[in-house]
Backbone as ProteinMPNN parsed JSONL, in Angstrom:
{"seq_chain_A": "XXXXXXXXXXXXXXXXXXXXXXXXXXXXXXXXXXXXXXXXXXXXXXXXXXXXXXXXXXXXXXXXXXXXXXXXXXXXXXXXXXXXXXXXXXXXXXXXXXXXXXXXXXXXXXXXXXXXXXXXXXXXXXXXXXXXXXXXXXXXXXXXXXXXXXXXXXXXXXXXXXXXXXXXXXXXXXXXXXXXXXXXXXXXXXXXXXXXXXXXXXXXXX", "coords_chain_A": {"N_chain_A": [[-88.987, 76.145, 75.705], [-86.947, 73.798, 77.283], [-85.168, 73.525, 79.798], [-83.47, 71.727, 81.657], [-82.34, 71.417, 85.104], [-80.663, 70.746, 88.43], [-82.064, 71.44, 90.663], [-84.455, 72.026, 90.442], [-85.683, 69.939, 88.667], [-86.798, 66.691, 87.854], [-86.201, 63.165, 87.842], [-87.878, 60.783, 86.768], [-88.967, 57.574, 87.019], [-91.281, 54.881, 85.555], [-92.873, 52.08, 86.649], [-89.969, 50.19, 87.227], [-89.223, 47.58, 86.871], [-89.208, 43.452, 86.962], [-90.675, 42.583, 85.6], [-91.382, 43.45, 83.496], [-89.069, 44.195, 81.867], [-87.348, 42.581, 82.193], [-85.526, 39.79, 81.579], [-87.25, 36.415, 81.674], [-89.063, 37.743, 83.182], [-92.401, 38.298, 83.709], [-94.03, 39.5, 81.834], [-92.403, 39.822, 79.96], [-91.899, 38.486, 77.52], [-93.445, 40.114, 75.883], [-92.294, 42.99, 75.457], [-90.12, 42.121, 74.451], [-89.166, 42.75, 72.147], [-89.072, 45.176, 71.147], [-87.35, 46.318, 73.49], [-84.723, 45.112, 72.614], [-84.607, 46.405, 70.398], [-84.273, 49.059, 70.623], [-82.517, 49.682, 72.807], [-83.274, 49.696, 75.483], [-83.216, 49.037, 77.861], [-80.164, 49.566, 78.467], [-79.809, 52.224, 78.071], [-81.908, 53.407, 79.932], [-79.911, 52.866, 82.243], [-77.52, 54.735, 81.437], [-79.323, 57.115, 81.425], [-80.548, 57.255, 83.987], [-77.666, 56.656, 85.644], [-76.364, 58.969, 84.804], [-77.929, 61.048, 85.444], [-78.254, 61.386, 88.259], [-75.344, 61.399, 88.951], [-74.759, 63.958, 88.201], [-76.603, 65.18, 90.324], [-78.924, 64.976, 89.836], [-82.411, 64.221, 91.324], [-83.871, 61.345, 91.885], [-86.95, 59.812, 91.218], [-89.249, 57.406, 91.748], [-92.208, 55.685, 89.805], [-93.591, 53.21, 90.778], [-95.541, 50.099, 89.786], [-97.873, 47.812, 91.242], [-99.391, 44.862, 92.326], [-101.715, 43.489, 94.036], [-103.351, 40.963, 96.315], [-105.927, 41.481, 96.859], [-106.506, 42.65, 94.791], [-106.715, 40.98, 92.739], [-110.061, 40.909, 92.969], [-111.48, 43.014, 91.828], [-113.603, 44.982, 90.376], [-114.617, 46.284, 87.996], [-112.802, 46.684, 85.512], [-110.734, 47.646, 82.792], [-108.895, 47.039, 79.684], [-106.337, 47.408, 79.945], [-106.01, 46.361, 82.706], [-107.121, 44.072, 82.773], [-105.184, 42.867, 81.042], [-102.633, 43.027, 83.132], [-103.816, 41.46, 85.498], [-103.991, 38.984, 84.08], [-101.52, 38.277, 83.252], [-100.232, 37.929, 85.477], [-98.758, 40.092, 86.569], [-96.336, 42.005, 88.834], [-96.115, 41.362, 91.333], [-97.311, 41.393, 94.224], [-97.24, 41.199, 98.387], [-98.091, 41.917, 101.444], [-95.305, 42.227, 102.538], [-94.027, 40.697, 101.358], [-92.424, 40.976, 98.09], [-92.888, 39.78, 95.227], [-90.435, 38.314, 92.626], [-91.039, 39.461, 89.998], [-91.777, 41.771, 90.874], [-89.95, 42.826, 91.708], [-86.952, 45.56, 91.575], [-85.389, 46.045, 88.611], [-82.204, 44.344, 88.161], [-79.384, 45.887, 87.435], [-80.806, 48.35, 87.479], [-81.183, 48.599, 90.506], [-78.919, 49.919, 92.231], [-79.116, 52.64, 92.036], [-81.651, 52.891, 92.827], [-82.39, 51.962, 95.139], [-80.957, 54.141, 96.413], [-80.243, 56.209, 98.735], [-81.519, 59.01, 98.19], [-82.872, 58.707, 96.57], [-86.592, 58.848, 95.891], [-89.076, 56.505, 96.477], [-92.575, 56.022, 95.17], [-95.765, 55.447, 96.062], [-97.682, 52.85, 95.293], [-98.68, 53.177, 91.871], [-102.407, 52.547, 90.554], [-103.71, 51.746, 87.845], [-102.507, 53.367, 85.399], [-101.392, 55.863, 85.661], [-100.416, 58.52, 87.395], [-102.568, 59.886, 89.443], [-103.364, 58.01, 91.028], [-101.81, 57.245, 93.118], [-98.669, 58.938, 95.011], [-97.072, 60.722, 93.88], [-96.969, 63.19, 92.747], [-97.281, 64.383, 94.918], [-95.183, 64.407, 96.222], [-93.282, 65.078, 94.85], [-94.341, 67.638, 94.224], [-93.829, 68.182, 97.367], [-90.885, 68.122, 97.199], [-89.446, 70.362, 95.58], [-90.292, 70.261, 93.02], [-90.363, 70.915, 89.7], [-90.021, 70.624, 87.3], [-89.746, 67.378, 85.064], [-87.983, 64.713, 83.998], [-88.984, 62.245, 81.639], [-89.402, 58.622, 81.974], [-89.518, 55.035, 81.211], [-91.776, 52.221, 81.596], [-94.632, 50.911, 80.473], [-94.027, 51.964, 77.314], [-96.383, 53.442, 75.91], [-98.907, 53.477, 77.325], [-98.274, 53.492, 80.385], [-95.904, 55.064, 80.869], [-97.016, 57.109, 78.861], [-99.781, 58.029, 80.202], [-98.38, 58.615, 82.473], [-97.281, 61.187, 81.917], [-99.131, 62.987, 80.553], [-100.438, 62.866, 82.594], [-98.739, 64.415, 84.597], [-97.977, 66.835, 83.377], [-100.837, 67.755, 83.471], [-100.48, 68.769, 85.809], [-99.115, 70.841, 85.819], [-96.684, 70.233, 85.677], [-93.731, 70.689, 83.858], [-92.721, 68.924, 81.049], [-90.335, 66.746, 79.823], [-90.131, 63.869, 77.526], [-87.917, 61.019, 77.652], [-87.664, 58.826, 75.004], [-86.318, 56.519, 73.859], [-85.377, 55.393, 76.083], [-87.927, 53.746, 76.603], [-90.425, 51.353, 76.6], [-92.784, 48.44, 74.769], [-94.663, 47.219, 73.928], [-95.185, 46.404, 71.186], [-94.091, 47.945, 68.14], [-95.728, 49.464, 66.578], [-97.439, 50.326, 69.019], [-95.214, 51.769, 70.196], [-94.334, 53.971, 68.205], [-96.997, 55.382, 68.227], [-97.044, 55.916, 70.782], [-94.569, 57.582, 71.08], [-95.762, 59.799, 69.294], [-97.56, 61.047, 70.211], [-95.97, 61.786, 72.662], [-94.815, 63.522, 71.539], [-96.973, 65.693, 70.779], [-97.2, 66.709, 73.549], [-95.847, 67.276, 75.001], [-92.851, 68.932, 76.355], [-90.23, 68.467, 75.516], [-88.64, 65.92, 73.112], [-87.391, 63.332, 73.919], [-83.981, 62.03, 72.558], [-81.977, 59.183, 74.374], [-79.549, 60.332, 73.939], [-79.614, 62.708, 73.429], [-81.042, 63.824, 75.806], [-78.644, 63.63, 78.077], [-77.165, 65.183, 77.27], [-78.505, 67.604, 77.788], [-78.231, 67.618, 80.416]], "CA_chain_A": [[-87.655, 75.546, 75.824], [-86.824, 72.713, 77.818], [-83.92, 73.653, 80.438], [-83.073, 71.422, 82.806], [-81.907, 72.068, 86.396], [-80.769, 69.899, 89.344], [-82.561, 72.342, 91.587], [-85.873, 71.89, 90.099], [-86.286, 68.654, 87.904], [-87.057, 65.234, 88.716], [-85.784, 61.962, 86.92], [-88.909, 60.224, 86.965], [-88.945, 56.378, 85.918], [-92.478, 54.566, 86.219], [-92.183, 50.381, 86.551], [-88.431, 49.765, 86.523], [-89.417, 46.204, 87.427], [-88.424, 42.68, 86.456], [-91.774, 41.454, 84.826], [-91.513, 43.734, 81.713], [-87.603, 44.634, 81.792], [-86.034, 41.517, 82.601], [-85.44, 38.225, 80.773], [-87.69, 35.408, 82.928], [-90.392, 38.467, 83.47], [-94.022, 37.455, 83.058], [-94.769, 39.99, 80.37], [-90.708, 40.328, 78.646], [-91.965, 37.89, 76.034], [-94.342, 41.364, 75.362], [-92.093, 43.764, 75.475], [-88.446, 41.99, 74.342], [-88.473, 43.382, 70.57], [-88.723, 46.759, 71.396], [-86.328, 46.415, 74.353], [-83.448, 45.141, 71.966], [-84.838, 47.296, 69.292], [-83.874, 50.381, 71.199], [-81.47, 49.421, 73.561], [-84.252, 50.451, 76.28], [-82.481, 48.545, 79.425], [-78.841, 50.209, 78.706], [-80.256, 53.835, 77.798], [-82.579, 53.855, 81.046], [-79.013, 53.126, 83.175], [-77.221, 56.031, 81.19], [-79.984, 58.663, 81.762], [-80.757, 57.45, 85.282], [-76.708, 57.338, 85.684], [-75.662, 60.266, 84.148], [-78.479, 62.773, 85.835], [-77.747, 60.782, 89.676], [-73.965, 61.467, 89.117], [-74.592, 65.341, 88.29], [-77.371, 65.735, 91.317], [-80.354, 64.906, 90.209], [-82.863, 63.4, 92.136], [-84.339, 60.117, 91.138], [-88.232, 59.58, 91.476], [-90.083, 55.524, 91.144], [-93.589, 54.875, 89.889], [-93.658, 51.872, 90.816], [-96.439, 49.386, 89.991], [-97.478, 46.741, 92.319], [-100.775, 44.018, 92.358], [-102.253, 42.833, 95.52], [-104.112, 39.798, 96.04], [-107.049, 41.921, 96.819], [-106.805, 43.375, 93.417], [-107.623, 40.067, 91.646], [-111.238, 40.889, 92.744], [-112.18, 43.857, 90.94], [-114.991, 44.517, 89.507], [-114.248, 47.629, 87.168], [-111.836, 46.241, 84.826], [-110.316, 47.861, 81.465], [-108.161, 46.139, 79.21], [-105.127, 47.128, 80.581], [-106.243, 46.248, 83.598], [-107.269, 42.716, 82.009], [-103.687, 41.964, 80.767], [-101.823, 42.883, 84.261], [-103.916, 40.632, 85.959], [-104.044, 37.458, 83.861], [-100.143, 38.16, 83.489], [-100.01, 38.102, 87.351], [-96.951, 40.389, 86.589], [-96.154, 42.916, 89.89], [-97.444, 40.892, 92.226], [-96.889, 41.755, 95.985], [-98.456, 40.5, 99.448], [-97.591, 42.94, 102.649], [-93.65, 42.853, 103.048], [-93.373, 40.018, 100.067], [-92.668, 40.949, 96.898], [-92.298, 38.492, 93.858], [-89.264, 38.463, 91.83], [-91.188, 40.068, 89.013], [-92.043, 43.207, 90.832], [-88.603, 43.559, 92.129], [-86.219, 46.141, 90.859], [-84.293, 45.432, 87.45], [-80.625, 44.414, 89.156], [-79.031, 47.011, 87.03], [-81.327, 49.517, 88.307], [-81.576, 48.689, 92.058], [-78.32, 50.809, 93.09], [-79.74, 53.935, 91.951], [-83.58, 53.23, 92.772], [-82.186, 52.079, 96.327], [-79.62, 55.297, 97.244], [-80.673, 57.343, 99.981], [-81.845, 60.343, 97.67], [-84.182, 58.203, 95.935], [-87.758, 58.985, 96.326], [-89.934, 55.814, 96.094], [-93.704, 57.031, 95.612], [-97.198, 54.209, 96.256], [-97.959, 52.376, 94.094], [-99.953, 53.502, 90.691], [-103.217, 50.847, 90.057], [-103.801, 51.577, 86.808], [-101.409, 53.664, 84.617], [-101.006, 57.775, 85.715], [-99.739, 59.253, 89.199], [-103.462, 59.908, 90.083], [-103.979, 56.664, 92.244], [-100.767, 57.727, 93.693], [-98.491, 60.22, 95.898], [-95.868, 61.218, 93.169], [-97.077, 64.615, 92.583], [-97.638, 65.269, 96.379], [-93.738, 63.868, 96.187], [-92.283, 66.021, 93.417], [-94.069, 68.873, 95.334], [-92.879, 68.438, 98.292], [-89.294, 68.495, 96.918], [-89.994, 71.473, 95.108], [-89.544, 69.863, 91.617], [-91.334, 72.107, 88.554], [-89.676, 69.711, 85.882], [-89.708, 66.502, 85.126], [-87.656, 63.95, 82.726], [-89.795, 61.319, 82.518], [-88.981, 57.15, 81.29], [-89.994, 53.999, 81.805], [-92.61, 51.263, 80.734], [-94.937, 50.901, 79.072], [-94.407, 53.359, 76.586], [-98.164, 53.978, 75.585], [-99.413, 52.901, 79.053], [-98.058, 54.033, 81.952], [-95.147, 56.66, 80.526], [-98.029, 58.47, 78.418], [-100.083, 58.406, 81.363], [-98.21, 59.852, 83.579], [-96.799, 62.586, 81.017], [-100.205, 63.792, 80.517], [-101.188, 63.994, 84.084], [-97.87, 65.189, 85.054], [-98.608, 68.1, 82.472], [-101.794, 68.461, 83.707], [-100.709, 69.207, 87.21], [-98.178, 71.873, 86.18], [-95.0, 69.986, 85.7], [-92.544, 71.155, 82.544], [-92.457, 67.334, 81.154], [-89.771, 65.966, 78.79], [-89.91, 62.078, 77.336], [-86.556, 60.083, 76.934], [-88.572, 57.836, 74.51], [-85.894, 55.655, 73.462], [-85.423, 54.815, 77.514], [-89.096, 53.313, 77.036], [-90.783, 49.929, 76.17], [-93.775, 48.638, 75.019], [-95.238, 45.547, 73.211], [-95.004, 46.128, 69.473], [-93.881, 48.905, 67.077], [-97.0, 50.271, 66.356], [-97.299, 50.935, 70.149], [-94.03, 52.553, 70.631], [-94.744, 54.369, 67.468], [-98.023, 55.932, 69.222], [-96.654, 56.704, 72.179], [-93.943, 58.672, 70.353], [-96.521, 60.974, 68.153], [-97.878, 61.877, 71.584], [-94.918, 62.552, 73.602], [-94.009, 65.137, 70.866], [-97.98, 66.409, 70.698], [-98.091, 67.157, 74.518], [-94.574, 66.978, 76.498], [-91.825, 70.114, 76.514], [-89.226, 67.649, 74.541], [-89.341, 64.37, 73.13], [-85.403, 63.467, 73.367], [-83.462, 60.371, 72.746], [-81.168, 59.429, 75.483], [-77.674, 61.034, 73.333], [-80.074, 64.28, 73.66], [-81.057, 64.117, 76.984], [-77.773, 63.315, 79.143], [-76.551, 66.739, 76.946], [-78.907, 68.856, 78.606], [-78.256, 67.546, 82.097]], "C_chain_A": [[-87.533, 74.844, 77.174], [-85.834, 73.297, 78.826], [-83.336, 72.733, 81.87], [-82.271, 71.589, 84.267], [-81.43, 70.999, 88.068], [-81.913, 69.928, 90.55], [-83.899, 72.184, 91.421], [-86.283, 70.476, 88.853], [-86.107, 67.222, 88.618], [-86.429, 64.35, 87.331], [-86.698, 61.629, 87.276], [-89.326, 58.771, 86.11], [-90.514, 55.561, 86.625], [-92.014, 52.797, 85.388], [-91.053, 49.88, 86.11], [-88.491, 48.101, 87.335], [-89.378, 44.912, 86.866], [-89.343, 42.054, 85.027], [-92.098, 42.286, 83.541], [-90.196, 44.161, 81.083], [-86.872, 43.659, 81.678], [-86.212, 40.33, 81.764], [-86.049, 37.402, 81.866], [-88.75, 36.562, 83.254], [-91.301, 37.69, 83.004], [-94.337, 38.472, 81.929], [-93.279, 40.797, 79.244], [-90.822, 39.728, 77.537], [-92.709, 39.02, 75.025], [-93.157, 42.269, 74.99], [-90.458, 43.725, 75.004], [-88.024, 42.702, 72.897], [-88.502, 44.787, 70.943], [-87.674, 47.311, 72.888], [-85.28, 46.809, 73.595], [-83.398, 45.845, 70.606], [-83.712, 48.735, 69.266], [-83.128, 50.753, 72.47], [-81.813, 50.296, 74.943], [-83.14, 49.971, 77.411], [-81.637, 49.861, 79.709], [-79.347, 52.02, 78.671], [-80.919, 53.57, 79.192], [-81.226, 53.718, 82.385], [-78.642, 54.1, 82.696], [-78.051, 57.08, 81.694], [-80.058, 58.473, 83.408], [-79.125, 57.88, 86.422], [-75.852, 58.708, 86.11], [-76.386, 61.787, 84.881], [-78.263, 62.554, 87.314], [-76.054, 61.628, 89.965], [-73.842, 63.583, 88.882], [-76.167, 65.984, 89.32], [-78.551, 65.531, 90.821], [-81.155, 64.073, 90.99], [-83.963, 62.348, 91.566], [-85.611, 60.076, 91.572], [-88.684, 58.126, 90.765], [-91.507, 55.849, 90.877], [-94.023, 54.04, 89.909], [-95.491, 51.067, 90.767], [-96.836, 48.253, 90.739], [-99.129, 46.515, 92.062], [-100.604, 43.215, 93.612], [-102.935, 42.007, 95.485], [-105.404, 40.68, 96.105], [-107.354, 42.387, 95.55], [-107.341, 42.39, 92.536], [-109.748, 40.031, 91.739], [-112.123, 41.902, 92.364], [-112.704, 43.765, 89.844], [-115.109, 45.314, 88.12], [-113.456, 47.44, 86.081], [-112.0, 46.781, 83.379], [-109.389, 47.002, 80.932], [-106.808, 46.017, 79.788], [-104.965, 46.411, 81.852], [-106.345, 44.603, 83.951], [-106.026, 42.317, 82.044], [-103.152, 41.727, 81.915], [-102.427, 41.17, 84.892], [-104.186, 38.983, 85.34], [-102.336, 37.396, 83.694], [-99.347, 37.592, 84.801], [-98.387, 38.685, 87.632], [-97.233, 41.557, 88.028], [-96.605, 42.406, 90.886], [-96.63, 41.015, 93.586], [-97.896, 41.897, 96.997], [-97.787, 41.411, 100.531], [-96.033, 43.09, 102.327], [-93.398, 41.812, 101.746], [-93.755, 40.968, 98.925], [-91.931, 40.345, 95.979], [-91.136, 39.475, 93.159], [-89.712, 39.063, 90.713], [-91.173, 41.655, 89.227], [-90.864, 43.948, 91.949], [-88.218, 44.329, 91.199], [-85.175, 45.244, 89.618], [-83.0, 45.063, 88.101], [-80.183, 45.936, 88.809], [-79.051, 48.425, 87.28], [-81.246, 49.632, 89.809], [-80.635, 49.83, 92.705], [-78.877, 51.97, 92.989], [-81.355, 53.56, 92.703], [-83.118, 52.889, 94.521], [-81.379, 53.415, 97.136], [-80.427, 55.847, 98.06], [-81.343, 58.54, 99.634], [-83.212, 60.002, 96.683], [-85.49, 57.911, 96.472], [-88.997, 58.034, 95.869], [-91.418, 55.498, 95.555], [-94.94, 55.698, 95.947], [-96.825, 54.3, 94.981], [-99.237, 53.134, 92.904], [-100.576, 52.411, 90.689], [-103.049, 50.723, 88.746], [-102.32, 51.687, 85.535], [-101.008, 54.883, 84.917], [-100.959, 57.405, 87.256], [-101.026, 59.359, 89.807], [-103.874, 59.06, 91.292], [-102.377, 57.102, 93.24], [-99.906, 58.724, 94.569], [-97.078, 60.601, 94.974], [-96.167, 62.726, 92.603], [-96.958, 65.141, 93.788], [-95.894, 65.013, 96.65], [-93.302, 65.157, 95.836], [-92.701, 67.53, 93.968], [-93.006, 68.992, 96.24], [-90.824, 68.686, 98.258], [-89.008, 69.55, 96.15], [-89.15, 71.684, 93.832], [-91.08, 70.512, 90.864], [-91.136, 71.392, 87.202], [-89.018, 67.949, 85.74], [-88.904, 65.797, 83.563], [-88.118, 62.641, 82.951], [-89.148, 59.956, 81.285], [-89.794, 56.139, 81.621], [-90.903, 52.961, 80.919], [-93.694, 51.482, 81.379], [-94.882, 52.552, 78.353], [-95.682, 54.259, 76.481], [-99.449, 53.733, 76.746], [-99.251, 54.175, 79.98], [-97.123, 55.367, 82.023], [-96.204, 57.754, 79.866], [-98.816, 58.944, 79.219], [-99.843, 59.117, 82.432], [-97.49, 61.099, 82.623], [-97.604, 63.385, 80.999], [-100.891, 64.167, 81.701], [-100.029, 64.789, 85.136], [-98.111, 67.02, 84.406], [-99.59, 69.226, 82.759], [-101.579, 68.999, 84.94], [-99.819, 70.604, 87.325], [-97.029, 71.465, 85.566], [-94.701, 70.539, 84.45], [-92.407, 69.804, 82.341], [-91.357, 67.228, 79.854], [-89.717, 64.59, 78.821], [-88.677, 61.98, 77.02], [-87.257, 58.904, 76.072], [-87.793, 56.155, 74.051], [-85.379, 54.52, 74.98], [-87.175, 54.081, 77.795], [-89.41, 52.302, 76.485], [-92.19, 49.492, 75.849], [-94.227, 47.214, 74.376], [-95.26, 45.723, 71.661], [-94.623, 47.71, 68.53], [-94.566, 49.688, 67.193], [-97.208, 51.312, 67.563], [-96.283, 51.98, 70.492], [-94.389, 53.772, 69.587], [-96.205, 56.013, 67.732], [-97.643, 56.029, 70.153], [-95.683, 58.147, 71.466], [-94.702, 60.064, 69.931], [-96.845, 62.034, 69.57], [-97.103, 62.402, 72.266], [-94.644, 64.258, 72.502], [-95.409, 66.17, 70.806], [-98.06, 67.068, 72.037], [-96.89, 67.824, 75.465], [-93.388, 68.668, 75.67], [-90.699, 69.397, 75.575], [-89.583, 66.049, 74.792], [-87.47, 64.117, 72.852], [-84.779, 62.131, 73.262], [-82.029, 60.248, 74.215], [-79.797, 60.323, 75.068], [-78.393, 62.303, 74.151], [-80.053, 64.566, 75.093], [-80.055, 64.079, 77.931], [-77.176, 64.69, 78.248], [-77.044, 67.823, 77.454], [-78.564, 68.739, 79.469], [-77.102, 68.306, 82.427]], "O_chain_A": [[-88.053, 75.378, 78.155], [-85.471, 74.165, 78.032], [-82.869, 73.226, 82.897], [-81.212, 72.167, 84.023], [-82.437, 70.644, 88.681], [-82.457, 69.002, 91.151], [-84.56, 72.221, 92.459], [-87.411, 70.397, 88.364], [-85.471, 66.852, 89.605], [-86.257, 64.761, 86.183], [-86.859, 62.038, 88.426], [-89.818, 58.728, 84.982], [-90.827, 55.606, 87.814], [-91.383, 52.425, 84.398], [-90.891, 49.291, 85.041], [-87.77, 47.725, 88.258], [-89.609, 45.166, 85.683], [-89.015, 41.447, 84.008], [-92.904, 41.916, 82.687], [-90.168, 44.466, 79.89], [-85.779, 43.73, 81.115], [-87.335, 40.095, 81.319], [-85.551, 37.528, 82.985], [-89.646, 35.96, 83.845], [-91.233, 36.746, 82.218], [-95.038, 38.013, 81.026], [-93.171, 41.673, 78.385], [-90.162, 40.07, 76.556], [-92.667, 38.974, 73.796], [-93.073, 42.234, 73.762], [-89.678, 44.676, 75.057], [-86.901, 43.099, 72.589], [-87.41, 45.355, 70.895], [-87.391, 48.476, 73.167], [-84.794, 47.938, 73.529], [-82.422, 45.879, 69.857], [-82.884, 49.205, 68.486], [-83.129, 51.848, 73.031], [-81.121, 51.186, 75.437], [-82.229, 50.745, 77.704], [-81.867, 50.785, 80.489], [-78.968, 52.807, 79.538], [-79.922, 53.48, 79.908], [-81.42, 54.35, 83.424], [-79.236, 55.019, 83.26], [-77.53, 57.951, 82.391], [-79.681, 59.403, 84.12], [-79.052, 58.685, 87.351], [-75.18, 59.19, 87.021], [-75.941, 62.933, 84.953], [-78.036, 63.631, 87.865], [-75.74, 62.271, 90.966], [-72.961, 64.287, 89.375], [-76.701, 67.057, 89.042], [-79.439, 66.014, 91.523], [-80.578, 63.07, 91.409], [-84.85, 62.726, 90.802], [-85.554, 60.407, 92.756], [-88.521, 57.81, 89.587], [-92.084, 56.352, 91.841], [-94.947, 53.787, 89.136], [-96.415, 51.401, 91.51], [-95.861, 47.525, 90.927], [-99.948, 47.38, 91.75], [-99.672, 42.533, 94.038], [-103.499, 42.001, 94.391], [-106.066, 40.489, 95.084], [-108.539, 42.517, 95.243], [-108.212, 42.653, 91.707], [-110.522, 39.445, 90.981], [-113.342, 41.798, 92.499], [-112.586, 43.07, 88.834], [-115.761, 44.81, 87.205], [-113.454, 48.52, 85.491], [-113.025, 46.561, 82.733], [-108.988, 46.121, 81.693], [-106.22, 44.973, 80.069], [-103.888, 45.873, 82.111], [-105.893, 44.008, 84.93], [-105.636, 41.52, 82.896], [-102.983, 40.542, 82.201], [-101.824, 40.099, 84.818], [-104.507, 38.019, 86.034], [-101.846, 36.329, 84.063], [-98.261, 37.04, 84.977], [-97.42, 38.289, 88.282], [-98.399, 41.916, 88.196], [-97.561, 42.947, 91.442], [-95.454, 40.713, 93.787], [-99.001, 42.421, 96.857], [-96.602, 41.585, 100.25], [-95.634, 44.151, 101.848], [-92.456, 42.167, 101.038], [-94.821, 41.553, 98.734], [-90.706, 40.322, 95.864], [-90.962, 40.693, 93.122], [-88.727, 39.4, 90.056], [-90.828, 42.535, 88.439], [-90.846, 44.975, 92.628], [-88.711, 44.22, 90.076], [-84.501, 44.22, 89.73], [-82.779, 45.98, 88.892], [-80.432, 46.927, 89.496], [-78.192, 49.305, 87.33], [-81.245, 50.752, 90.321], [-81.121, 50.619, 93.515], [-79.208, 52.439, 94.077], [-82.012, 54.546, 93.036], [-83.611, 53.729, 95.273], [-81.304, 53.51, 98.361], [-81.614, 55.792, 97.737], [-81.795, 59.217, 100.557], [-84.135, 60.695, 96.256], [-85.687, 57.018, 97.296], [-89.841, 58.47, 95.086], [-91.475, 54.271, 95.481], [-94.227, 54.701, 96.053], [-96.243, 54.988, 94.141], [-100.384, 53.489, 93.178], [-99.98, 51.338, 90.774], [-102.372, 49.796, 88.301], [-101.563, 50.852, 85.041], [-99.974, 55.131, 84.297], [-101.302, 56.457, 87.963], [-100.946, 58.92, 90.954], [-104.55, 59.393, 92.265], [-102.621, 57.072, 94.447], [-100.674, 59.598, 94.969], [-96.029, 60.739, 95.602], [-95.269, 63.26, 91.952], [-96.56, 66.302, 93.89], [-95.475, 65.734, 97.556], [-93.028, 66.107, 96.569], [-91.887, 68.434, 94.154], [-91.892, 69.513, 96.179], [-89.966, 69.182, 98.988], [-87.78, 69.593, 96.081], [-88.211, 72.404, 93.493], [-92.253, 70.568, 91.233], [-91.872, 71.512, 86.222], [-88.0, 67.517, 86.28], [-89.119, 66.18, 82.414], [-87.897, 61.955, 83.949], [-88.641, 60.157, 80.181], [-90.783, 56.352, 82.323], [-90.766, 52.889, 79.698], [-93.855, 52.03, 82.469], [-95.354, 53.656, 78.624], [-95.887, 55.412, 76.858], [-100.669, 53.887, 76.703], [-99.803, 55.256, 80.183], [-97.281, 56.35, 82.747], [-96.269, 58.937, 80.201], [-98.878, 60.172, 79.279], [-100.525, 59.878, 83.119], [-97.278, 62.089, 83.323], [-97.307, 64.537, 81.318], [-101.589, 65.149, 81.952], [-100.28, 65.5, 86.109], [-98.347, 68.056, 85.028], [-99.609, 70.449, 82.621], [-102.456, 69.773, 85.323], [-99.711, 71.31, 88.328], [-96.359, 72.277, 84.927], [-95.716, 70.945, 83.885], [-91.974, 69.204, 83.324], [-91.757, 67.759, 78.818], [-89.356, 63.995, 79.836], [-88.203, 62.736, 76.172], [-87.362, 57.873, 76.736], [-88.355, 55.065, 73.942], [-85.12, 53.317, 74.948], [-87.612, 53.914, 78.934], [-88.611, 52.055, 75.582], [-93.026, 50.055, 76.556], [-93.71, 46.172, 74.777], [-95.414, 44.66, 71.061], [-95.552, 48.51, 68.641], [-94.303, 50.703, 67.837], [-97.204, 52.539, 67.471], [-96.623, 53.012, 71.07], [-94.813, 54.747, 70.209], [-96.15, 57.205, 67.431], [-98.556, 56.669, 70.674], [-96.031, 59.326, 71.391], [-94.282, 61.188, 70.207], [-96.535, 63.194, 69.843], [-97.343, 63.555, 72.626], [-94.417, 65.447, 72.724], [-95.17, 67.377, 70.781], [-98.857, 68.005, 72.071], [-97.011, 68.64, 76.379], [-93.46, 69.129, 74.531], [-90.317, 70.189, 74.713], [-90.152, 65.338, 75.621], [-86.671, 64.529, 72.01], [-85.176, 61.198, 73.96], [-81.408, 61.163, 74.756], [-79.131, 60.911, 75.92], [-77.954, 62.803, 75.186], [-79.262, 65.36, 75.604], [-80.491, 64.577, 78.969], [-76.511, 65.341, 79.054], [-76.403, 68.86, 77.628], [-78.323, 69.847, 79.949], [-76.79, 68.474, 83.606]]}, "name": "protein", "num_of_chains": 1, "seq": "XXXXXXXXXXXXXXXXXXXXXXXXXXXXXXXXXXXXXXXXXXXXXXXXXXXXXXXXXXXXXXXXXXXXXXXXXXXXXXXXXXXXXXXXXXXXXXXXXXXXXXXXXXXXXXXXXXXXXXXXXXXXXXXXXXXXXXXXXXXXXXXXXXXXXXXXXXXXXXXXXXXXXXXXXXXXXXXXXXXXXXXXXXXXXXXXXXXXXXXXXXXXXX"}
């Protein structure tokens, strides 16, 4: 059983950023039917909202591409798309209008309580400091969102999982490039994660 707690869970959203969220993104022409499918935007303000306004504490996984990154040598597919997309793209203190915050989102992802973490390369927290985060704040449970559904939210679900955390998906707060995808991400969230909840569900536990 799932129980949420201010005291011990995290809101945890991974790429709330313009280039797969926003209209004018480099990869929203990917990801716009299952946006307005599932009314991903407005549901990811409610949950982020609704658990902010009763204390919880907000956590980013933010993705971000460096010019140095266009010269890797290692490359998977996902890895493929980002960079011919040239979506997240950020140079020292610049960062492009794609791999800015959603507007919508920025007040919350900017507040003072909000815990930003490095950037992920690929798709999971591993390349990252969001577990050494969620420690240090001495979070045990996580509600996790974000994009890509079958990407970067399953990714980090399963290595959140693996590190310990208590994980629940908001799945309908997630996005992805086609049906099928969303579809498969789904089966999984419910094969691996503590709850698989739609946003009605989840802002009832909080």
């Amino acid at each position: 059983m799932f129980k949420p707690d201010p005291a011990n869970t995290a809101i945890v959203i991974t790429d709330p950023q313009n280039d797969f969220l926003s209209p004018g993104g480099k990869g929203y022409h990917l990801t716009k039917n299952i946006i307005e499918r599932y009314n991903t935007l407005h549901n990811l303000e409610i949950l982020i909202g609704t658990a902010m306004s009763k204390g919880y504490q907000l956590f980013i996984s933010p993705h971000y591409i460096y010019p140095h990154d266009y010269s890797w040598k290692f490359t998977g597919a996902e890895q493929e798309m980002l960079l011919k997309l040239r979506v997240f793209q950020k140079h020292n203190d610049y960062t492009s209008i794609g791999a800015d915050w959603v507007p919508s989102l920025k007040p919350y992802i900017l507040a003072n309580t909000t815990v930003i973490a490095t950037a992920h390369k690929i798709a999971s927290p591993q390349s990252n400091d969001l577990v050494y985060q969620l420690r240090q704040h001495s979070k045990e449970k996580i509600i996790l969102a974000g994009v890509l559904s079958n990407i970067c939210v399953e990714s980090h679900m399963r290595d959140l999982i693996e590190n310990g955390f208590q994980t629940a998906v908001v799945y309908d707060a997630t996005a992805t490039t086609s049906e099928m995808d969303f579809q498969a991400a789904v089966t999984n969230y419910q094969a691996f994660s503590s709850a698989t909840w739609s946003t009605q569900q989840a802002i009832s536990q909080l």
